[in-house]
N, C-alpha and C positions, 0 to 999 in steps of 0.2 A: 672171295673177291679181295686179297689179300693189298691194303693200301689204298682201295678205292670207293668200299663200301659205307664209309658216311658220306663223301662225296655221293655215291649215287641216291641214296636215303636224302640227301639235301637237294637234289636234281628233282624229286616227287615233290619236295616240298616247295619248292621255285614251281612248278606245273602247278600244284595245286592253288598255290598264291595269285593265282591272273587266269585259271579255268573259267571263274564265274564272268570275271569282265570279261574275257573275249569272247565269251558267250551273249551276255549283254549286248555288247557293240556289234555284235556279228546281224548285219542287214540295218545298220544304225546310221544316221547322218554321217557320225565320225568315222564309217568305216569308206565313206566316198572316196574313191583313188586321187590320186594327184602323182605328177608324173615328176620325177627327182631329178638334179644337175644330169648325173649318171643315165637320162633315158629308162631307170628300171620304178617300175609301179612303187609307188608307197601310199600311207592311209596315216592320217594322224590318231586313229587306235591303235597302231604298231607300236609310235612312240609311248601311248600311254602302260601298254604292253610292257614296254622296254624298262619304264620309269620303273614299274611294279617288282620288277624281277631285279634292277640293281639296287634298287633299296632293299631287297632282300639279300643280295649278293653283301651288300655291307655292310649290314652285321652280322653275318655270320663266316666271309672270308672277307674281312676286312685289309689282308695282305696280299691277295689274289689279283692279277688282272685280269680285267673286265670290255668283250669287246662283243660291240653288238652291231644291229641294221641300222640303227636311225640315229645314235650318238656317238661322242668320241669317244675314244678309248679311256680308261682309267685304270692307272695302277700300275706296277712294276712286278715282275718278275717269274721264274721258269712257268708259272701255274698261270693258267689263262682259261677264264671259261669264257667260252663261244655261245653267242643266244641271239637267236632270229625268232623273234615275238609271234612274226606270221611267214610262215612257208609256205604261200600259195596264195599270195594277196590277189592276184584277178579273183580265184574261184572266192575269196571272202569277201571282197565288194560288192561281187555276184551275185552272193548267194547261195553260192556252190558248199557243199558243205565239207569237201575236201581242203582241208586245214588243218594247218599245226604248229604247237613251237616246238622250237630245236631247242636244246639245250648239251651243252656238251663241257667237256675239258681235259686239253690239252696243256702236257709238259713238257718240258724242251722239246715243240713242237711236232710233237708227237700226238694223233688225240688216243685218249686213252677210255673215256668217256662217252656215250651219248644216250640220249634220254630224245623221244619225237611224242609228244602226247596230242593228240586228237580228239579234242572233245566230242566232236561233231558225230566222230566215226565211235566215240566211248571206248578207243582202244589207246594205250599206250606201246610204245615197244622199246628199249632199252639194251644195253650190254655196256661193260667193262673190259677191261683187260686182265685176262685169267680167270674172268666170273661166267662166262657164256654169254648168248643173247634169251632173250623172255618179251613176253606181252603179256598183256591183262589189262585190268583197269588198276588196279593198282600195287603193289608190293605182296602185299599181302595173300591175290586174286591172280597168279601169276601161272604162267606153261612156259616151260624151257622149249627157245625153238632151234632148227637148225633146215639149213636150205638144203631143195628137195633132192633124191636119188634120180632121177633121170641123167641119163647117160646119152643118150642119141640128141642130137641138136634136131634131127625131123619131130622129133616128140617132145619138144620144146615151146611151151609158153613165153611169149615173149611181148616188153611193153614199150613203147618210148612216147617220150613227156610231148615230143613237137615235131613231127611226121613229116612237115615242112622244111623245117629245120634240117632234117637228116635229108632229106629227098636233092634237096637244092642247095646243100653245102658240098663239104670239100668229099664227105664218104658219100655220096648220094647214090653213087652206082653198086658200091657194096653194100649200103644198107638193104638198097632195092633188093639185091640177091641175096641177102639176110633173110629178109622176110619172105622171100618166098622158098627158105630154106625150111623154116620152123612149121611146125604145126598151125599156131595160132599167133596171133597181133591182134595186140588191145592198145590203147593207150589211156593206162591208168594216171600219169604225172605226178608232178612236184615227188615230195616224200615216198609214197604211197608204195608205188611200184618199188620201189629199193627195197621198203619193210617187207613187201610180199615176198618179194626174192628170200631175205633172210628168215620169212619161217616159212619157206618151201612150197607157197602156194602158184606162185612163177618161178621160172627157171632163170629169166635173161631180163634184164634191164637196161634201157637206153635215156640217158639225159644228154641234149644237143648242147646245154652248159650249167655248169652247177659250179659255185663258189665258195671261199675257203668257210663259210657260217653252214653252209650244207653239208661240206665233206664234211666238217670236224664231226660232225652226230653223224653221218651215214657210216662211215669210212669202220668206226671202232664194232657197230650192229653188224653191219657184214660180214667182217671179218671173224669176228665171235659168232657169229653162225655156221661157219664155215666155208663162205662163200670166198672171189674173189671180186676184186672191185679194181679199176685200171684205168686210166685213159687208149683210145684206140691203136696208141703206138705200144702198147703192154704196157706203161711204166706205171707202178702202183701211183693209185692215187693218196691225196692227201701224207703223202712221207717226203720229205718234210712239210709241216702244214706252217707257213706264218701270218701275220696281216695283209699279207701284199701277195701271198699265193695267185696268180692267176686263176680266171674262171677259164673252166675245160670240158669239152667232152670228156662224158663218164660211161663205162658199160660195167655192170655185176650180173654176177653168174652164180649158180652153184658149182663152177669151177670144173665141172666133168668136161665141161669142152667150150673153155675157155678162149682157150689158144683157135682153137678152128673157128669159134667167131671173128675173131681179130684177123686171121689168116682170110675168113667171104670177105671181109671187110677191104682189107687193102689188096686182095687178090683180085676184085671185080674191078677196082681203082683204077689199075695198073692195065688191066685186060683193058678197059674204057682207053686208055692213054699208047 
């Protein structure tokens, strides 16, 4: 992992540094939601989350910029790591034991990085650029993974985070015909479903919107699996990734029949129209 592998050895060690407290906190006073300027869920154990990981961002890249969920940005220059404390804050207020931080980083808006650690689920999953993608619990306890062989989209697993979402938006009629393309619809959400895609336990992944703190960790796992990852008009996602990236529909695949997703998608639209 040629350029990136203390970087990612320092991404375990950010995970490790706030596993115990978001454990802690998880089903805790502090993790009561409370709803942000923006209308999107937050909890003030995100912040305390957030606190943990740039004090440890600071001493150890103390030249790096720093951009997370609940604070402002800090720092200058091409190197920017990307950190969402809590990726799936309804199901951790809940209870839900689907949770995770992100961790990632991104240079000249590129991510190159991403690190999703899951206490709850004791899995991690992780990749670089030119290191592959891997899960485990930790570095050491590690499997190289790579998104699954299926080639038929009828023989396709497939998940999406908000089934609402897609039904009664703008793809709603191609989704519909999506799904009754594939074999199977689950909706696994948040994180979850992306990591499955990249070590081949699902084929297709659907997010109705995910933002530039999701893409910067999703985007580099994927791809390093060998997956593809897009918004529904094809255009990769996350390239270029910056602070102000909008949030978008996302879909990842193992890539074998990429394009014919995209193509039920806007092809039902249009037949609707």
């Amino acid at each position: 992992m040629a350029g990136y592998d203390d970087d990612l050895r320092l991404a375990h060690v950010l995970a490790d540094a706030v596993e115990r407290t978001s454990l802690d906190l998880f089903g805790s006073l502090e993790a009561e939601v409370q709803v942000g300027d923006d209308g999107l869920l937050t909890t003030p154990a995100a912040t305390r989350l957030e606190e943990l990981l740039r004090h440890q961002l600071h001493r150890t890249r103390p030249r790096d910029r720093v951009e997370g969920r609940t604070m402002d940005a800090t720092g200058h220059g091409a190197r920017r790591w990307v950190i969402d404390p809590i990726d799936g804050t309804a199901n951790y207020v809940r209870g839900v034991p689907v949770w995770a931080t992100l961790i990632s980083l991104v240079v000249e808006d590129v991510p190159v990085l991403g690190l999703v650690a899951a206490p709850m689920l004791a899995r991690r999953w992780w990749a670089g650029v030119g290191s592959g993608a891997w899960t485990g619990r930790t570095l050491a306890r590690a499997r190289r993974i790579a998104v699954s062989p299926t080639s038929v989209l009828a023989h396709a697993s497939l998940s999406a985070d908000d089934v609402a979402g897609w039904m009664h938006g703008p793809h709603g009629p191609g989704f519909s015909a999506l799904t009754d393309r594939v074999w199977r619809t689950r909706a696994y959400g948040e994180f979850w479903s992306h990591a499955l895609v990249a070590e081949g336990a699902l084929d297709v992944s659907l997010s109705a919107w995910a933002d530039p703190l999701q893409l910067a960790t999703l985007a580099p796992l994927l791809r390093e699996a060998g997956g593809t990852v897009t918004d529904p008009s094809g255009e990769p996602a996350a390239q270029p990734l910056t602070a102000q990236s909008p949030g978008q529909a996302v879909i990842s695949s193992n890539g074998r029949f990429h394009a014919e997703i995209l193509s039920t998608l806007a092809g039902a639209e249009e037949a609707q129209g």
